[in-house]
C-alpha positions as CSV (number, residue, x, y, z in Angstrom):
1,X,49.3,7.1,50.7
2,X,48.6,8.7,47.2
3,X,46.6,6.7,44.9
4,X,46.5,7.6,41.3
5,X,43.2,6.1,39.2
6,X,42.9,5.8,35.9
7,X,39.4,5.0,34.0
8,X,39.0,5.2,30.3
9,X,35.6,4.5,31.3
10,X,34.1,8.3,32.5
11,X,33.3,9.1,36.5
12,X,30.1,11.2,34.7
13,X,28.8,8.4,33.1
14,X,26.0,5.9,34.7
15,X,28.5,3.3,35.4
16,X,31.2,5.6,36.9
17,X,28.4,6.9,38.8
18,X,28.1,3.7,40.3
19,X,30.7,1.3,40.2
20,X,33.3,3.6,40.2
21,X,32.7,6.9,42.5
22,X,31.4,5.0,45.7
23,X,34.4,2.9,45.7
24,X,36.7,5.5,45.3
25,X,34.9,7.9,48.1
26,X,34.7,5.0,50.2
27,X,38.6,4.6,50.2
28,X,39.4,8.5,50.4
29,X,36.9,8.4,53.6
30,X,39.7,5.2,54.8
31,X,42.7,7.8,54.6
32,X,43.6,7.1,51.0
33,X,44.9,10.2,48.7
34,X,42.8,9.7,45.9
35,X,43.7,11.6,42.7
36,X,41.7,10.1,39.4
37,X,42.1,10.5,35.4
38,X,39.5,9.6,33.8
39,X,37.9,10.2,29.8
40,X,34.5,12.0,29.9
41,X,31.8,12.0,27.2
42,X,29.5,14.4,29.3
43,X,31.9,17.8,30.0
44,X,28.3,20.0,31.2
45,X,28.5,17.6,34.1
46,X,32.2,18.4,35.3
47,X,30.9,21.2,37.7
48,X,28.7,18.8,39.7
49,X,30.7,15.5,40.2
50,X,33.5,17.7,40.8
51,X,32.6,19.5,43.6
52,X,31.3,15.9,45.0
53,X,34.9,14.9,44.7
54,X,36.5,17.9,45.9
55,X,34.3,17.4,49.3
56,X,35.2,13.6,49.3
57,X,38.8,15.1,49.0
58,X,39.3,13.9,45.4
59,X,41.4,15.4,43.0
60,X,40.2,15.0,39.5
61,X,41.7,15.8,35.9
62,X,39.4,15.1,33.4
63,X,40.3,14.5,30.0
64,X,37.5,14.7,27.2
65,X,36.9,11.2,25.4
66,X,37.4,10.9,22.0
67,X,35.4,8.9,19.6
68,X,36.3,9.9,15.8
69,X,38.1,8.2,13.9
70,X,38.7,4.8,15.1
71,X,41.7,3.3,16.7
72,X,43.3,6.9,16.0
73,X,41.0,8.7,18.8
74,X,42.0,5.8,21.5
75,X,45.9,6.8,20.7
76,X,44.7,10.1,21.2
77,X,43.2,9.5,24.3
78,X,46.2,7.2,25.5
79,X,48.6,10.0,25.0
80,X,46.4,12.7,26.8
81,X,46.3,9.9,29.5
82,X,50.2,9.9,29.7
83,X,50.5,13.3,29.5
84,X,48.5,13.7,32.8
85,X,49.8,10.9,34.4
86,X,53.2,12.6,34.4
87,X,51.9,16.0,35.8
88,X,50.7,13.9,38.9
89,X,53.6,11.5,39.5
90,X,55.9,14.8,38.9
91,X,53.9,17.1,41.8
92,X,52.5,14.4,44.4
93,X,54.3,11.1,45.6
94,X,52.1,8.1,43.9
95,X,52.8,5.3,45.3
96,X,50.4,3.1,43.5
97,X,48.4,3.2,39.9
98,X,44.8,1.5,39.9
99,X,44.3,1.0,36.6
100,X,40.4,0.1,35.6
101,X,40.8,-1.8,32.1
102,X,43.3,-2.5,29.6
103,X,43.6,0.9,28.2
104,X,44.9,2.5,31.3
105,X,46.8,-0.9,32.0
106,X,49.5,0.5,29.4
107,X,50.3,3.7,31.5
108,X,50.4,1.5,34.5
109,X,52.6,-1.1,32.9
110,X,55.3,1.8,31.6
111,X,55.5,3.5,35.0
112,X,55.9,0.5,36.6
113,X,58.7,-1.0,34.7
114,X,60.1,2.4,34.0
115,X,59.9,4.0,37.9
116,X,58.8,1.3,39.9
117,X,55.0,2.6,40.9
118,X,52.8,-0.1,42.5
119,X,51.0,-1.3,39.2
120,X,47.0,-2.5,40.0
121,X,45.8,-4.1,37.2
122,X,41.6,-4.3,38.0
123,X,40.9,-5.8,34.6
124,X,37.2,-6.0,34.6
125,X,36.9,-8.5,32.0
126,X,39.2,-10.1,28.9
127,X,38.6,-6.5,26.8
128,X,40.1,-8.1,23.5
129,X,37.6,-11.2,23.4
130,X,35.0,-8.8,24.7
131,X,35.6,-6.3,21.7
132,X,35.7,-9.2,19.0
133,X,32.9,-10.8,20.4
134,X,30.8,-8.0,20.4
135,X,31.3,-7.6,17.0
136,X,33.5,-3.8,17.5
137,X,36.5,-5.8,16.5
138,X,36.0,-7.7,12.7
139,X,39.1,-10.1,13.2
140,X,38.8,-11.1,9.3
141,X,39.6,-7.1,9.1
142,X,43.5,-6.9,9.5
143,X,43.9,-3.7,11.5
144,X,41.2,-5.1,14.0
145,X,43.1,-8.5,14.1
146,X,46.6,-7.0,14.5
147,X,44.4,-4.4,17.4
148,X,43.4,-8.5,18.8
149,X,46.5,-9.8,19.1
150,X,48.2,-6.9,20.8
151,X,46.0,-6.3,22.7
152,X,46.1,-10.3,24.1
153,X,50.0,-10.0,24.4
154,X,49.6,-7.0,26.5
155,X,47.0,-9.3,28.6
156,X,49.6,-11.4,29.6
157,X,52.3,-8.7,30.4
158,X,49.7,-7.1,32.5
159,X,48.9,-10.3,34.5
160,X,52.7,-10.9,34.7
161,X,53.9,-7.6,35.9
162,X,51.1,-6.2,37.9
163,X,51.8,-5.7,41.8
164,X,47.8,-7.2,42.4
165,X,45.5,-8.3,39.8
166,X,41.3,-7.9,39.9
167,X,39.3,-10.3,38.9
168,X,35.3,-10.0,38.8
169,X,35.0,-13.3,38.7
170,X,36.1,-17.1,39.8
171,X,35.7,-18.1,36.3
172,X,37.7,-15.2,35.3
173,X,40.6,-16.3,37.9
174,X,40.2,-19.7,36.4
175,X,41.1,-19.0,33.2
176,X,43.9,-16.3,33.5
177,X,45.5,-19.6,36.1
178,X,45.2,-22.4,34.0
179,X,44.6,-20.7,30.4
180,X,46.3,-18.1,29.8
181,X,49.5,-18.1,32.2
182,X,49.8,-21.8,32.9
183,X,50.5,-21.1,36.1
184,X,48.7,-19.9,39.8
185,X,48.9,-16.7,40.6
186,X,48.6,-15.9,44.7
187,X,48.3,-12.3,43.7
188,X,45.0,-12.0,42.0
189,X,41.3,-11.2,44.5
190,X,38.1,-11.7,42.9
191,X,35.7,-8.6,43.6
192,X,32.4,-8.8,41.8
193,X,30.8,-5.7,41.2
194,X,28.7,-5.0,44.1
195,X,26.3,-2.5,45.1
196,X,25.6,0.4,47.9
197,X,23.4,-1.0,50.4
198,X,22.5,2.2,51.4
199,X,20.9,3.2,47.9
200,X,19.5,-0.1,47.2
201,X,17.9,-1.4,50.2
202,X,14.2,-2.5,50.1
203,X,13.6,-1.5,53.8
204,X,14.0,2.2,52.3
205,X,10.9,1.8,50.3
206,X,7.3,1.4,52.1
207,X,4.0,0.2,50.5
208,X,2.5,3.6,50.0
209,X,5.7,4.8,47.8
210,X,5.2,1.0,45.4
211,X,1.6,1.4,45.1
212,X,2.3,5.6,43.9
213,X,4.6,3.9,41.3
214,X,2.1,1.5,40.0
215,X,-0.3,3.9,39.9
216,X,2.0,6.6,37.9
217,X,3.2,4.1,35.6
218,X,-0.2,2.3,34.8
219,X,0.5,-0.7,36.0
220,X,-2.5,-2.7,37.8
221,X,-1.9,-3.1,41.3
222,X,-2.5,-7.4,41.0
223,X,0.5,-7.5,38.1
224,X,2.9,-9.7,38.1
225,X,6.2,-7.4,37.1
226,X,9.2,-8.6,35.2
227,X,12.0,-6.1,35.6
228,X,15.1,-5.3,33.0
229,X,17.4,-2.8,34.3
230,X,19.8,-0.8,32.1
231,X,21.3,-0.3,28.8
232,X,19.9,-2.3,26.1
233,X,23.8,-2.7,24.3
234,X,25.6,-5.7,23.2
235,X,25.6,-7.9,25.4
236,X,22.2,-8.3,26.6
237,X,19.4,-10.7,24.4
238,X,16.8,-8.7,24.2
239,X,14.5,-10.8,21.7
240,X,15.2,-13.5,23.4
241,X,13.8,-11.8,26.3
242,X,10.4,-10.5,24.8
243,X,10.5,-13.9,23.7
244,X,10.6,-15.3,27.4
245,X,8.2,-12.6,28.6
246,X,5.6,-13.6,25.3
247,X,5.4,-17.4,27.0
248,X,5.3,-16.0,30.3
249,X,2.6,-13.7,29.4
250,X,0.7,-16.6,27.9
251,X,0.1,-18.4,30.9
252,X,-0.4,-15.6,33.1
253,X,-2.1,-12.2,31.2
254,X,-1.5,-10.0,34.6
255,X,2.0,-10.0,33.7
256,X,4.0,-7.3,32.7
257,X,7.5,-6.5,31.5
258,X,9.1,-3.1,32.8
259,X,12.3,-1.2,30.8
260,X,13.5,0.8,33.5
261,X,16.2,2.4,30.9
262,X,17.8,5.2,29.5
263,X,18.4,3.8,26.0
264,X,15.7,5.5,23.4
265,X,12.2,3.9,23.8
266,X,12.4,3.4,20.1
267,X,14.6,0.5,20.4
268,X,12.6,-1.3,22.6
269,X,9.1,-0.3,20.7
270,X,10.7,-1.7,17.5
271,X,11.7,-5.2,19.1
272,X,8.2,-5.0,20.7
273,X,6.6,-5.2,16.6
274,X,9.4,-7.3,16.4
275,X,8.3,-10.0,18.3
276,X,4.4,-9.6,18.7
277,X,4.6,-8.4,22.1
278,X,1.2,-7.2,23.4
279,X,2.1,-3.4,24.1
280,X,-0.4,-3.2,26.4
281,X,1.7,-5.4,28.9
282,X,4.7,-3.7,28.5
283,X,5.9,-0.4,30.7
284,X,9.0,1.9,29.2
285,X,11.0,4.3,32.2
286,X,14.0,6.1,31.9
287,X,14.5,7.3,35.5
288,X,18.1,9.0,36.8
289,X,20.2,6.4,38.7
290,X,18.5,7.9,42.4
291,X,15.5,7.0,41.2
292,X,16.0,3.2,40.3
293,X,15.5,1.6,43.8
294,X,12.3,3.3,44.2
295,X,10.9,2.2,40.4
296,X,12.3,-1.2,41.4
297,X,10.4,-1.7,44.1
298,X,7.2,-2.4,41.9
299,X,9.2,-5.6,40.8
300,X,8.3,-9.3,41.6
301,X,11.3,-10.5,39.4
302,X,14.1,-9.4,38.0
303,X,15.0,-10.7,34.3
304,X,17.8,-10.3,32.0
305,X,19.7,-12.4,29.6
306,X,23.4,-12.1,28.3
307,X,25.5,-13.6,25.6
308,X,27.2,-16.6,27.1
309,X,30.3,-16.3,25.0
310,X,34.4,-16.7,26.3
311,X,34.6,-13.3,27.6
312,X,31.4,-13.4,29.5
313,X,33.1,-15.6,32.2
314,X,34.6,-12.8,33.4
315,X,31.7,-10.7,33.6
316,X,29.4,-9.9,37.4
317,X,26.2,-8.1,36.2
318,X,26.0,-5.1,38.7
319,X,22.2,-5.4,38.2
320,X,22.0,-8.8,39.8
321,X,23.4,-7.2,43.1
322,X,21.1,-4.4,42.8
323,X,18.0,-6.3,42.4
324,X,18.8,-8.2,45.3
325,X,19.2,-5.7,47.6
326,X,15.5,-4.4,46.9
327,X,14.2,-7.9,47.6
328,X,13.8,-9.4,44.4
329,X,14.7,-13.1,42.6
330,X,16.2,-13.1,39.3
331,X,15.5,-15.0,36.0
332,X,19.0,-15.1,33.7
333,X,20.6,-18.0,31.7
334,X,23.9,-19.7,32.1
335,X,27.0,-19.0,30.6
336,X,27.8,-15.6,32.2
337,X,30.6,-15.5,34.7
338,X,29.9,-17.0,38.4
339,X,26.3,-16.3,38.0
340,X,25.1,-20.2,37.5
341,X,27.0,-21.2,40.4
342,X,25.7,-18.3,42.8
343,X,22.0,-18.6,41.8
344,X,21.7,-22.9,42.1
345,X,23.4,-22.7,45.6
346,X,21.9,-20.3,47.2
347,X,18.1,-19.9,45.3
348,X,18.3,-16.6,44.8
349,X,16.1,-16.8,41.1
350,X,15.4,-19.3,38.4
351,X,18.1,-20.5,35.6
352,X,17.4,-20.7,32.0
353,X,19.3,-23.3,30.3
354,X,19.4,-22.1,26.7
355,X,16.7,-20.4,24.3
356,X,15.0,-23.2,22.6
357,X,11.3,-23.2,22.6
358,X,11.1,-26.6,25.2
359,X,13.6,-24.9,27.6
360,X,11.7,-21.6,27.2
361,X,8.4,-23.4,28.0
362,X,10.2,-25.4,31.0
363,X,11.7,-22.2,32.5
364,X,8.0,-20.8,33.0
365,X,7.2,-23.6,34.8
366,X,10.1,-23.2,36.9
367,X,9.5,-19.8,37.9
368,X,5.5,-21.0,38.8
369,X,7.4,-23.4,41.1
370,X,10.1,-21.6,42.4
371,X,10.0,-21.6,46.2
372,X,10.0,-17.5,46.3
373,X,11.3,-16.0,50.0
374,X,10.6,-12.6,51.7
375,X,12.5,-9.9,50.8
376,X,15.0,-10.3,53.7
377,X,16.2,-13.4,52.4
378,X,17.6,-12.1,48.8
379,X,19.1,-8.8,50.7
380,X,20.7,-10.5,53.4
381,X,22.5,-12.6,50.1
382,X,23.4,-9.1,48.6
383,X,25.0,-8.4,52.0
384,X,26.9,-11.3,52.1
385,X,27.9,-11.3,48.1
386,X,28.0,-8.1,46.9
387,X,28.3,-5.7,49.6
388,X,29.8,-2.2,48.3
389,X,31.8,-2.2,51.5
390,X,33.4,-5.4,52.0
391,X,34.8,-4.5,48.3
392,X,36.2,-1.0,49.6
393,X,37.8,-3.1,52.4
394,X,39.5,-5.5,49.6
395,X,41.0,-2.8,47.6
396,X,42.0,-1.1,50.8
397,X,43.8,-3.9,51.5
398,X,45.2,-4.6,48.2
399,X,47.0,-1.2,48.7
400,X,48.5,-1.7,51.6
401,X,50.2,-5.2,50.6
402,X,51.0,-3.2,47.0
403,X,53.0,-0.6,49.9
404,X,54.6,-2.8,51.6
405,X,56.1,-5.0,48.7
């Protein structure tokens, strides 16, 4: 069965790289004809993750991601999206369209109203709430308003006329159901975004390799070590972090806070001044996405907090999965997506309320009581939860009932 997969996100970027290649290698390997249009930022890295995908046997047509000007590049982009499309639906028999996002959702939606193709519409999260939220969309602007509303009347198309509809979350399914169609949809799956347990697996990683990263990082072998992992962009709070990590710090002064990032140390050195860290107890990274489970593995927790706006309900945080699967509890706040629920019944980490002082204070406390397990127990829940393979298995799935309908 051919499989056309469209991404406006890029396969050569960090996330492609991991929530978006595995998947897509994982269902080739199942006997799906995976070809895959997607907009790259980073065109020196075509050669490599091409020859990848032509041994996964992967057909790939790149198109190069415009950013300038506004608005008018995404057109752009649209039509060099449609313009591809049709070379592949003309020359192989596509039975289905995965679209990843909204963007791509409007190529999906014409070809299947126009010719019928199975229409996937993995939505990822509510991208016109996301956009305004984050502050990319000005609503009080009138193009970005007019860019709003169409965007939401396209939502609702999507959800109506897609074949199967993604959803990373419960909340998220929640909300399309009783929100925004009125109605309950029996052809929506939620699949959070999970990770490979063959990457991120703390069995991989033995004490000599932990106590070598200490050591090359300059971090004392008795710390305490508070992990962030990622991009430092919108949606994460990052005073309100160095902010959590100054009270932790303050009761215990063998703690440290570690940036494994890619994002220019000069954004986190400034919040740092910011917020009257002590630099001393703080450790800056930037390490290639192979690397990451084995820096991890110096971590006794994992912390990160996100805006808990709308569109954050529909929202998994790959790095939740990830630091599971190298044995380690979390610290985060509520709000985001199904996270509260999955962290107070199963005890996988410690839940911060809100970011007052008091709860700040009582959320230190929490994490000097917290009950902490081995390093089996918060694996074995990335197995269960957020397995990489149980989500190739869904879409898999997913394709076949799209085929047979």
């Amino acid at each position: 069965m051919h499989i056309l997969f469209l991404s406006y996100d890029g396969i050569t970027d960090a996330l492609g790289q991991s929530q978006i290649l595995p998947y897509l290698k994982g269902l080739s390997k199942k006997g799906f004809i995976i070809h895959i249009i997607s907009a790259e930022k980073k065109p020196d890295s075509f050669n490599k993750v091409n020859s990848d995908l032509l041994e996964n046997n992967i057909n790939w047509y790149p198109i190069k991601y415009s950013k300038y000007p506004p608005v008018l590049s995404t057109i752009w982009d649209i039509y060099k999206m449609f313009k591809q499309t049709k070379k592949v639906v003309k020359t192989y028999p596509v039975k289905i369209i995965h679209c990843r996002g909204y963007i791509t959702s409007i190529i999906g939606l014409k070809y299947k109203r126009k010719y019928n193709i199975g229409f996937l519409f993995d939505m990822r999260g509510f991208y016109a709430d996301e956009r305004a939220e984050g502050g990319l969309w000005n609503k009080n602007n009138f193009l970005y308003l007019t860019i709003y509303n169409w965007f939401k009347k396209k939502e609702k198309q999507f959800l109506i006329n897609a074949d199967y509809v993604i959803s990373l979350t419960s909340k998220g399914k929640e909300i399309i159901c009783n929100n925004i169609l009125n109605k309950q949809l029996s052809n929506i799956e939620i699949i959070p975004c999970c990770v490979d347990l063959q990457k991120f697996n703390y069995t991989e990683i033995n004490y000599n390799i932990t106590q070598n990263v200490k050591i090359e990082l300059n971090i004392p072998i008795e710390a305490v070590v508070y992990t962030y992992l990622g991009s430092i962009g919108t949606w994460y709070l990052f005073d309100e972090m160095l902010i959590f990590f100054n009270a932790i710090y303050k009761q215990n002064n063998k703690s440290v806070f570690l940036f494994i990032s890619n994002d220019s140390p000069n954004i986190i050195n400034e919040a740092i001044i910011r917020n009257n860290c002590n630099k001393n107890a703080i450790v800056i990274t930037s390490k290639s996405s192979d690397l990451v489970p084995k820096y991890l593995s110096v971590s006794d927790w994992g912390l990160f907090f996100i805006k808990p706006v709308f569109s954050k309900q529909a929202s998994s945080p790959t790095k939740l999965a990830e630091f599971l699967a190298m044995g380690i509890p979390v610290i985060t706040n509520k709000g985001v997506g199904d996270v509260d629920e999955f962290i107070e019944s199963t005890n996988a980490g410690v839940l911060v309320n809100n970011f007052s002082s008091d709860e700040l204070v009582k959320s230190v406390s929490k994490i000097k009581n917290y009950n902490k397990q081995n390093k089996e127990f918060y694996y074995n829940l990335a197995f269960k939860y957020f397995n990489k393979d149980d989500a190739i298995n869904k879409y898999a799935d997913i394709y076949n009932r799209i085929n047979k309908t």
